[in-house]
py3Dmol code that shows the C-alpha trace and the ligand (Angstrom):
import py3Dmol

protein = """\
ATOM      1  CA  UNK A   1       2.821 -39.327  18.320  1.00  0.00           C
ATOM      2  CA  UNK A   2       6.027 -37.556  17.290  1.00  0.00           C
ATOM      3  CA  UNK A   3       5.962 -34.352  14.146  1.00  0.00           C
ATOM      4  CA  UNK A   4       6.877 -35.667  10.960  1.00  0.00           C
ATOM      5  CA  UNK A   5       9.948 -32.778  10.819  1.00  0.00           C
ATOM      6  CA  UNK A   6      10.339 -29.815  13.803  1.00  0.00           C
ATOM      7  CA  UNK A   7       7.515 -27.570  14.037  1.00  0.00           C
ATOM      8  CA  UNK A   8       8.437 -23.773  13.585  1.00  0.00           C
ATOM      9  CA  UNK A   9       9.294 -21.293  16.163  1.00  0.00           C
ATOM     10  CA  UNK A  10       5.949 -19.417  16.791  1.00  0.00           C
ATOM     11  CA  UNK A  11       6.152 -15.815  15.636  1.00  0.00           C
ATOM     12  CA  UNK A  12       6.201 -12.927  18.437  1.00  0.00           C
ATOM     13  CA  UNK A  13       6.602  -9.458  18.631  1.00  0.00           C
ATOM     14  CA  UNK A  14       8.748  -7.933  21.321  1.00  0.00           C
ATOM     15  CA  UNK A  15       6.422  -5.958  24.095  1.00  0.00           C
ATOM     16  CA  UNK A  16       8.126  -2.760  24.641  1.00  0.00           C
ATOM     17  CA  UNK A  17       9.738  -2.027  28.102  1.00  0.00           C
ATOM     18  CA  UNK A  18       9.439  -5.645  29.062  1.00  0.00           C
ATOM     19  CA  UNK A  19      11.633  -8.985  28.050  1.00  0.00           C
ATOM     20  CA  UNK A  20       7.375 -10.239  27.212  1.00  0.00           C
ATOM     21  CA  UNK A  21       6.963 -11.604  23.776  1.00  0.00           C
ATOM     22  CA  UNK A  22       3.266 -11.691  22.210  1.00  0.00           C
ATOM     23  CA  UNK A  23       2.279 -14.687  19.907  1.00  0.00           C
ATOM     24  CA  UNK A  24       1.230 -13.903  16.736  1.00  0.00           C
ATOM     25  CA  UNK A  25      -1.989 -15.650  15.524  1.00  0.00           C
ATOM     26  CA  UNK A  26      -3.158 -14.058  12.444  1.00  0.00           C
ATOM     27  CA  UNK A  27      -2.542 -10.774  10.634  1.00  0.00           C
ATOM     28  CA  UNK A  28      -5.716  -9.078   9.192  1.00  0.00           C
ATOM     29  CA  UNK A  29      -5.407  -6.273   7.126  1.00  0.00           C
ATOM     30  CA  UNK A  30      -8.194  -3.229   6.477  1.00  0.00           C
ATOM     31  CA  UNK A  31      -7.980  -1.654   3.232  1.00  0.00           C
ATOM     32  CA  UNK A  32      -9.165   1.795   2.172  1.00  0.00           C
ATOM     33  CA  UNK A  33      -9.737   3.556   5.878  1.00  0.00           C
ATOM     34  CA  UNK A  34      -8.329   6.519   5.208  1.00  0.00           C
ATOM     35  CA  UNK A  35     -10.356   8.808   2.702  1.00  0.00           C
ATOM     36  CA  UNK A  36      -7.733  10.446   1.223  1.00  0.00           C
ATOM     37  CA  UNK A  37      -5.788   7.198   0.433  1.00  0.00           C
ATOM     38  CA  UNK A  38      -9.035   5.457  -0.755  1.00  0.00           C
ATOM     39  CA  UNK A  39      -9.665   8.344  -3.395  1.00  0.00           C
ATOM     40  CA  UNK A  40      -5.425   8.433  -4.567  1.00  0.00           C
ATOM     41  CA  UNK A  41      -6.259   4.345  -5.150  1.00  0.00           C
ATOM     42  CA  UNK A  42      -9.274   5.650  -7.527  1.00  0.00           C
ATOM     43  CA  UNK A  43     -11.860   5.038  -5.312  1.00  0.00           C
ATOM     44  CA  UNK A  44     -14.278   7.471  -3.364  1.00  0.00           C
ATOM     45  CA  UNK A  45     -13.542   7.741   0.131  1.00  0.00           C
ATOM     46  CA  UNK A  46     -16.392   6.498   1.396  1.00  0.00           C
ATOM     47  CA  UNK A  47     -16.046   2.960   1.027  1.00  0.00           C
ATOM     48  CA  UNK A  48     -17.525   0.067   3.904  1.00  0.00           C
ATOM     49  CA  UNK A  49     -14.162  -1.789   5.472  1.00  0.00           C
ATOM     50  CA  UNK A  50     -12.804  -4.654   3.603  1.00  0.00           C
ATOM     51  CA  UNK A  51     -10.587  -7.064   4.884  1.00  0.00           C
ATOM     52  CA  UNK A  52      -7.167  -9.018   3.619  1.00  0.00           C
ATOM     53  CA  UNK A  53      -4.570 -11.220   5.433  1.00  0.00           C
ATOM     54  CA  UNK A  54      -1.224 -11.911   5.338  1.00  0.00           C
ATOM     55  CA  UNK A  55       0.364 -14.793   6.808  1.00  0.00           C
ATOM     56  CA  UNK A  56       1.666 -14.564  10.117  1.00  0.00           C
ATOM     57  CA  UNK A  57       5.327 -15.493   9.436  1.00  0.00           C
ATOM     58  CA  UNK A  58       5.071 -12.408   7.062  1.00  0.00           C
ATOM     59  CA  UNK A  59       6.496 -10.429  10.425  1.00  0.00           C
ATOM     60  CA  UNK A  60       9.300  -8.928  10.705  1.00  0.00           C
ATOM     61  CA  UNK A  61       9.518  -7.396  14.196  1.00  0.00           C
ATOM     62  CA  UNK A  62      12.427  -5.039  14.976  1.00  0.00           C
ATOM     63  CA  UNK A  63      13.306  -4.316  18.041  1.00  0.00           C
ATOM     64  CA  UNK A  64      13.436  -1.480  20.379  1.00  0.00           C
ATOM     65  CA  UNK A  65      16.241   0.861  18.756  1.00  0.00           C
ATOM     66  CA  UNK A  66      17.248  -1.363  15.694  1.00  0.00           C
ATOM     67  CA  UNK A  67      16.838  -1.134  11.930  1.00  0.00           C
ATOM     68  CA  UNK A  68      15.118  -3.676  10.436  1.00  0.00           C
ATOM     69  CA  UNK A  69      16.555  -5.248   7.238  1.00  0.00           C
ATOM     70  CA  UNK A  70      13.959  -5.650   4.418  1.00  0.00           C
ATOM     71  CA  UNK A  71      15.288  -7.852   2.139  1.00  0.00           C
ATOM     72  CA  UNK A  72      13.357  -6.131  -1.205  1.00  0.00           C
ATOM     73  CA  UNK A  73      11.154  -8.928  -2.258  1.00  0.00           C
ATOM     74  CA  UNK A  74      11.007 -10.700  -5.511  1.00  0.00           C
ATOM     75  CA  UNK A  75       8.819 -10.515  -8.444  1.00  0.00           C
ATOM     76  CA  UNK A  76       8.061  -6.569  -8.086  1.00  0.00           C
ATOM     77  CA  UNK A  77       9.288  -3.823  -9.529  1.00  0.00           C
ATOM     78  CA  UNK A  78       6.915  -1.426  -7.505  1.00  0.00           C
ATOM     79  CA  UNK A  79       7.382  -2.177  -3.770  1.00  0.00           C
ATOM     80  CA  UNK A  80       5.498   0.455  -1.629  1.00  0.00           C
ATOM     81  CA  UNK A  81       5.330   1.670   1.659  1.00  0.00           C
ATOM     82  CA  UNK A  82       1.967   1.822   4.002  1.00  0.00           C
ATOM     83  CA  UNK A  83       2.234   3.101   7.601  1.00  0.00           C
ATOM     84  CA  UNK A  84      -0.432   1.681   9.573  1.00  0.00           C
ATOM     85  CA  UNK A  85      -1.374   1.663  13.763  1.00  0.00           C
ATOM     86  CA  UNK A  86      -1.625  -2.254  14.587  1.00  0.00           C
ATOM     87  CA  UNK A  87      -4.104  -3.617  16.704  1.00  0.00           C
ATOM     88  CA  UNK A  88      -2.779  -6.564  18.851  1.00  0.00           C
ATOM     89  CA  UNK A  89      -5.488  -8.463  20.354  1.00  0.00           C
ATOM     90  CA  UNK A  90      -5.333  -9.921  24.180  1.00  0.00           C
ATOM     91  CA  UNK A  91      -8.937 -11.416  24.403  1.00  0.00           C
ATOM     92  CA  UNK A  92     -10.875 -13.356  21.361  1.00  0.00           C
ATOM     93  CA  UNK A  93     -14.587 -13.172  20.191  1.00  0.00           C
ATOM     94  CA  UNK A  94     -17.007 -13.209  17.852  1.00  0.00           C
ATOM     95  CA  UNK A  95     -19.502 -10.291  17.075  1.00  0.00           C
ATOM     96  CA  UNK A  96     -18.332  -8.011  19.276  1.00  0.00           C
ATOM     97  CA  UNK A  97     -20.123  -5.141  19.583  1.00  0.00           C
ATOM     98  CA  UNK A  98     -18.742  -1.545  19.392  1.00  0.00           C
ATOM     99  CA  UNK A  99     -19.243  -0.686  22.913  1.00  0.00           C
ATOM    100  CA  UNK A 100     -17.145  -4.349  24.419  1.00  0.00           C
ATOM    101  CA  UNK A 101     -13.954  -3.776  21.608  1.00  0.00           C
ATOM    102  CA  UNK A 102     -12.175  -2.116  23.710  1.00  0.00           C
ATOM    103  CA  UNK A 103     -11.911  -5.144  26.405  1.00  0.00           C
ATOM    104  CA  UNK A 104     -10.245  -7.554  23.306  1.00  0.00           C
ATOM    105  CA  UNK A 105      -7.201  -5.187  22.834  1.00  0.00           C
ATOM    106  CA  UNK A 106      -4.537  -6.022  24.426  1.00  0.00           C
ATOM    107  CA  UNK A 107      -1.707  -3.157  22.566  1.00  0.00           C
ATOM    108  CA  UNK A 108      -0.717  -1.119  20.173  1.00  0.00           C
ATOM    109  CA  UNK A 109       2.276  -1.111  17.666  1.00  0.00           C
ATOM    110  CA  UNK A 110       3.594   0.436  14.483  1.00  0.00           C
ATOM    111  CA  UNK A 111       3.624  -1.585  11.116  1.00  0.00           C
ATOM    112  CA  UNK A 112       4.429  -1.204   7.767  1.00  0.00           C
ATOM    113  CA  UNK A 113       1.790  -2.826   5.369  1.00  0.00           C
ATOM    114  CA  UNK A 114       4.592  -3.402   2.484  1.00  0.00           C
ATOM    115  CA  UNK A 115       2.831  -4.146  -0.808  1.00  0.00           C
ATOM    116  CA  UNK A 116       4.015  -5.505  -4.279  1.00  0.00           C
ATOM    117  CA  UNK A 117       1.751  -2.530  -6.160  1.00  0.00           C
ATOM    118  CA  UNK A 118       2.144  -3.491  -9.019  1.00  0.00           C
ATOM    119  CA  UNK A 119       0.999  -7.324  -8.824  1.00  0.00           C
ATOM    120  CA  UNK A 120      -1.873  -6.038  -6.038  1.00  0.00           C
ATOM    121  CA  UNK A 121      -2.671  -3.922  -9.419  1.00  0.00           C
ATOM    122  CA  UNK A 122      -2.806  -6.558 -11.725  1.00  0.00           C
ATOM    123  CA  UNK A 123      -5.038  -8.315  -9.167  1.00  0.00           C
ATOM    124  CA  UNK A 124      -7.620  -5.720  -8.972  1.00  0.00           C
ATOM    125  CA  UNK A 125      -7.477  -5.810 -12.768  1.00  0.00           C
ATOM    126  CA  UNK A 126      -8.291  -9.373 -13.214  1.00  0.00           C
ATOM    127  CA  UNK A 127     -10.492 -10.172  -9.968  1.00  0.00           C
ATOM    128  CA  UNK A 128      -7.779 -12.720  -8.637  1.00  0.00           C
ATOM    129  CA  UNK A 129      -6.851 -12.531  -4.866  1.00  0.00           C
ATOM    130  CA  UNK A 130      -4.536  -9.864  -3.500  1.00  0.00           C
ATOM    131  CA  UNK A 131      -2.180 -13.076  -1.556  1.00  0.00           C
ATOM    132  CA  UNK A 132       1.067 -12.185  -3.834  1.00  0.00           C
ATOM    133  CA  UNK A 133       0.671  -8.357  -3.697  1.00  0.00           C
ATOM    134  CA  UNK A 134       0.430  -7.888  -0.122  1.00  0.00           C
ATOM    135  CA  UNK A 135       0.991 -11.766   1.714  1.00  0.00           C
ATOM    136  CA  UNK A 136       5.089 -12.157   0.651  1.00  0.00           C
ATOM    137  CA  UNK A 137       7.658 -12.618   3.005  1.00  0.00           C
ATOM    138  CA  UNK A 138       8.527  -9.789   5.713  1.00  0.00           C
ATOM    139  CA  UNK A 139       5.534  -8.328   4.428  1.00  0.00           C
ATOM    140  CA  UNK A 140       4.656  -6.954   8.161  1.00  0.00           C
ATOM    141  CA  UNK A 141       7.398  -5.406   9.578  1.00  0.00           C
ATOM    142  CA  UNK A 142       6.642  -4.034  12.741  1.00  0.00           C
ATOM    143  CA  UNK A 143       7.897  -2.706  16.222  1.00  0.00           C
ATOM    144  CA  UNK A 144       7.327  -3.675  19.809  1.00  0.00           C
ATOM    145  CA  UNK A 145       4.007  -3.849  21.083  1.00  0.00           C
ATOM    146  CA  UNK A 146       2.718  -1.633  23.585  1.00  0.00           C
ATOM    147  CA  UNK A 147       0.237  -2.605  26.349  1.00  0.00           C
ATOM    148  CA  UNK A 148      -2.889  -0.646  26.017  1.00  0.00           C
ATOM    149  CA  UNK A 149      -2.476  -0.258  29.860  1.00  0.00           C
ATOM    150  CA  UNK A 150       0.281   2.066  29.259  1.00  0.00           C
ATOM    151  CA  UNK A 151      -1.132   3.600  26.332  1.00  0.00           C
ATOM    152  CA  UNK A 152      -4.756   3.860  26.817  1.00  0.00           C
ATOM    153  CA  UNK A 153      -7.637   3.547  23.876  1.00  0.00           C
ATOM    154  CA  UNK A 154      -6.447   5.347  20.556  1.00  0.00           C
ATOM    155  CA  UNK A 155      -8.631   7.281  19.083  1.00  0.00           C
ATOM    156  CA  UNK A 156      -5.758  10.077  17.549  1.00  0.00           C
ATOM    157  CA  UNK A 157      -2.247  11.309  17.269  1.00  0.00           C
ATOM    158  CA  UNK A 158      -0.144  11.771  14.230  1.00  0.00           C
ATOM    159  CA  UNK A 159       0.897   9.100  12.237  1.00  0.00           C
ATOM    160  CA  UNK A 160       3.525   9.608   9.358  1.00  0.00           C
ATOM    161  CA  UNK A 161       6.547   8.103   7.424  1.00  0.00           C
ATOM    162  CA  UNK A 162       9.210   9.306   5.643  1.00  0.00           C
ATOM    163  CA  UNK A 163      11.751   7.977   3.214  1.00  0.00           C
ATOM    164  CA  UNK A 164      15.649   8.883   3.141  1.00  0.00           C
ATOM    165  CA  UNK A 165      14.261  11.793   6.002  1.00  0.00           C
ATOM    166  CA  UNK A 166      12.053  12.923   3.607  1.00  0.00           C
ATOM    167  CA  UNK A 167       8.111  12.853   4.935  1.00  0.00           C
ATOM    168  CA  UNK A 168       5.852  10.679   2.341  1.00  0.00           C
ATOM    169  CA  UNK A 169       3.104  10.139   4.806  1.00  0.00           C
ATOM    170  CA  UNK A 170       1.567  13.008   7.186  1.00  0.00           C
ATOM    171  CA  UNK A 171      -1.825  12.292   8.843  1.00  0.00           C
ATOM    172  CA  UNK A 172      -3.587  11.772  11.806  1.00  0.00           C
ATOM    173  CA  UNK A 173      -5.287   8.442  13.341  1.00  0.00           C
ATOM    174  CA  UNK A 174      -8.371  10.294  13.927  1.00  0.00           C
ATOM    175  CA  UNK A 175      -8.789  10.281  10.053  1.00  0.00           C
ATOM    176  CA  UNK A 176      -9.839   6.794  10.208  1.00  0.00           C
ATOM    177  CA  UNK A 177     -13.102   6.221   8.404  1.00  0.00           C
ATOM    178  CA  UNK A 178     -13.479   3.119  10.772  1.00  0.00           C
ATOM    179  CA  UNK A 179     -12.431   3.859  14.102  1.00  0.00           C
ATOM    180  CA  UNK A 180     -10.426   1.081  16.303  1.00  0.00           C
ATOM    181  CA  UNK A 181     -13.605  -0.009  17.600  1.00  0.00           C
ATOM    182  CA  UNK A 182     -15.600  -0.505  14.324  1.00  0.00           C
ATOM    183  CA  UNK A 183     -13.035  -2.583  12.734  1.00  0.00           C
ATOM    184  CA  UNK A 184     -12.882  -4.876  15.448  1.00  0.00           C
ATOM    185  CA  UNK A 185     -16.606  -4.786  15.998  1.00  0.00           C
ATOM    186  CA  UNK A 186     -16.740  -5.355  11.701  1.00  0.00           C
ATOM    187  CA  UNK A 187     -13.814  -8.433  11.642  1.00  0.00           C
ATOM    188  CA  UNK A 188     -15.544 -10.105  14.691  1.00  0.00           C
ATOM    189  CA  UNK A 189     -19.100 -11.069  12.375  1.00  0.00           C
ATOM    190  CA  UNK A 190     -16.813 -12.739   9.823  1.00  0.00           C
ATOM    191  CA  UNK A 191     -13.833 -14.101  12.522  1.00  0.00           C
ATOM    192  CA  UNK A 192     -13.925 -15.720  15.551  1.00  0.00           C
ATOM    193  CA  UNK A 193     -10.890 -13.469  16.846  1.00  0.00           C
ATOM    194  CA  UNK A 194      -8.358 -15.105  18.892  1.00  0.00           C
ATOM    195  CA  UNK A 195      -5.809 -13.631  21.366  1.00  0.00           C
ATOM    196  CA  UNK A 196      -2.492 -13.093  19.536  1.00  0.00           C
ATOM    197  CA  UNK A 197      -4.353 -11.670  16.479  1.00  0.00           C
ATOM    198  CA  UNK A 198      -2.948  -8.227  15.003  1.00  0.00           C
ATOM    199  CA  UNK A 199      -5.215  -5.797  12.498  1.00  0.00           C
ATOM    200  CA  UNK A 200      -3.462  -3.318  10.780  1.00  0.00           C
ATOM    201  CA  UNK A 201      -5.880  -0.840  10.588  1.00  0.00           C
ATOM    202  CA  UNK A 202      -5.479   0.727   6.859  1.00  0.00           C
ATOM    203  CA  UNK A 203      -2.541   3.745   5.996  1.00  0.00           C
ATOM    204  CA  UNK A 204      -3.065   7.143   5.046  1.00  0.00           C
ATOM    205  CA  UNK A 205      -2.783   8.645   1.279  1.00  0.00           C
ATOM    206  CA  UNK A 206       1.290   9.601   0.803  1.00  0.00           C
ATOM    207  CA  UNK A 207       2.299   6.114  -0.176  1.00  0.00           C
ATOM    208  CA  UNK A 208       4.828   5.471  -2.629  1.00  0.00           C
ATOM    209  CA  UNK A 209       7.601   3.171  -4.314  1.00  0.00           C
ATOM    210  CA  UNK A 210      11.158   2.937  -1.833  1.00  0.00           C
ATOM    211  CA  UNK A 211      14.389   1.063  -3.166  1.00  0.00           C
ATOM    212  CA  UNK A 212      17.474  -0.940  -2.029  1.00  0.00           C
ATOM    213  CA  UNK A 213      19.230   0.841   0.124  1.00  0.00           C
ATOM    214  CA  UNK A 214      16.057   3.407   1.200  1.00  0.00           C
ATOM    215  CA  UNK A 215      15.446   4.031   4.988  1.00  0.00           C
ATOM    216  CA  UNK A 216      12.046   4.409   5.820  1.00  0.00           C
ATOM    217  CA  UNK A 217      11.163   5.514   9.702  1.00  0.00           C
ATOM    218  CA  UNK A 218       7.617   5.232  10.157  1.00  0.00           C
ATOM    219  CA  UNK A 219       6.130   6.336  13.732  1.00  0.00           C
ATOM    220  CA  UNK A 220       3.026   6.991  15.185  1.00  0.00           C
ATOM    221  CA  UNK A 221       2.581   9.453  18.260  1.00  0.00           C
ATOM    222  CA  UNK A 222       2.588   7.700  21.799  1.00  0.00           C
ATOM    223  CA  UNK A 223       4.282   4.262  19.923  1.00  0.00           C
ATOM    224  CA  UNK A 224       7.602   5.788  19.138  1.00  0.00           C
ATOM    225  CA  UNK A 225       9.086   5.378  15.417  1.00  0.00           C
ATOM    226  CA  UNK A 226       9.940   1.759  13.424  1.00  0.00           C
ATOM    227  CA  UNK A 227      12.625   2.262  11.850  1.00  0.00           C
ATOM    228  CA  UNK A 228      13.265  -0.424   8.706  1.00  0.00           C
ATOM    229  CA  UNK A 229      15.664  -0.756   5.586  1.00  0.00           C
ATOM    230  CA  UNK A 230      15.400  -2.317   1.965  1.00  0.00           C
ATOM    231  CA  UNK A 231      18.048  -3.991   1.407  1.00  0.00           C
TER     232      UNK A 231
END
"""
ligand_1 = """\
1
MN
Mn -2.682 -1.268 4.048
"""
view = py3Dmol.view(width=600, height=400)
view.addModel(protein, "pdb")
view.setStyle({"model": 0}, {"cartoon": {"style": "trace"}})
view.addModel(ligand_1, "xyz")
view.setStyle({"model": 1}, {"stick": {}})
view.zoomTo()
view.show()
């Protein structure tokens, strides 16, 4: 048996404070979890979780102390920004209930949900799948991964993200309409979830259109700040 060309690398993010790399399975994405956020997208606030992926290669991880580059991505002319606390998974399952989620995370990180807006528009507009809006290349950018033994379960803390220094995004991880626990309780009925999976949990309201050449620094208390550039 030999591959018919080299398999790729598999995709890791750095664990922070260790030379550890964590395998990326999947990326699943929740959308609408913050009210304020659901009602600026014209919804209500109120609305049940809903899931989207992006493709694991979409990750960019940046390490400790570096800027990541961005390259800004084609076919867009409406990229924005969406801070969001990642879920890495250590231990997979299927309907997990509430009470057990805690024992299938194995860290926390940082990410940037980067979205095409105006195709993920479009999409919504003509019932076609959200895979060019949000699933693009370095679509995930996202810093080290921190153990939840260091970190222990998050349930709050500030979570923000400014652009060029100045703050776009200013909330609080307590404002999540589905907590940590529900989502993964919620994504576990519809996925068997494997170790190496990440969730990015949904961004609050704040989000907004950056450029070539824009530094965004997104950061979420107890995970330090991800630091990324368009370029
Ligand atoms: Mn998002």
């Amino acid at each position: 048996m030999q591959f018919t060309f080299p398999p790729n690398n598999p995709v890791v993010v750095p664990v922070a404070g260790s030379n550890a790399l964590f395998p990326v399975h999947r990326i699943y994405c929740v959308g609408l979890n913050y009210s304020e956020h659901a009602k600026e997208m014209g919804g209500s606030g109120r609305e049940a979780p809903f899931f989207f992926m992006k493709p694991a290669d979409a990750i960019l991880a940046v390490p400790h102390g570096s800027v990541g580059e961005m390259p800004y991505p084609p076919m867009t002319n409406n990229l924005h920004h969406e801070v969001e606390l990642v879920v890495a998974i250590g231990v997979g399952g299927k309907n997990i209930s509430i009470a057990d989620a805690q024992k299938h995370v194995w860290g926390y990180a940082v990410g940037l949900d980067m979205t095409r807006r105006d195709l993920q528009a479009e999409s919504k507009k003509t019932g076609r799948p959200w895979s060019t809006g949000k699933g693009f290349d370095f679509a995930a950018p996202i810093a080290p991964i921190h153990p939840i033994f260091e970190t222990g379960w998050i349930d709050h803390g500030a979570i923000h993200l400014s652009v060029n220094d100045v703050s776009r995004q200013q909330s609080n991880i307590s404002n999540l309409i589905w907590n940590v626990a529900e989502v993964i309780a919620t994504l576990s009925r519809y996925f068997t979830l494997q170790p190496g999976d990440l969730i990015f949990t949904g961004t609050p309201e704040g989000v907004g259109a950056v450029k070539q050449g824009d530094l965004l620094t997104a950061g979420i208390n107890q995970l330090g700040d991800l630091q990324v550039k368009i370029v």
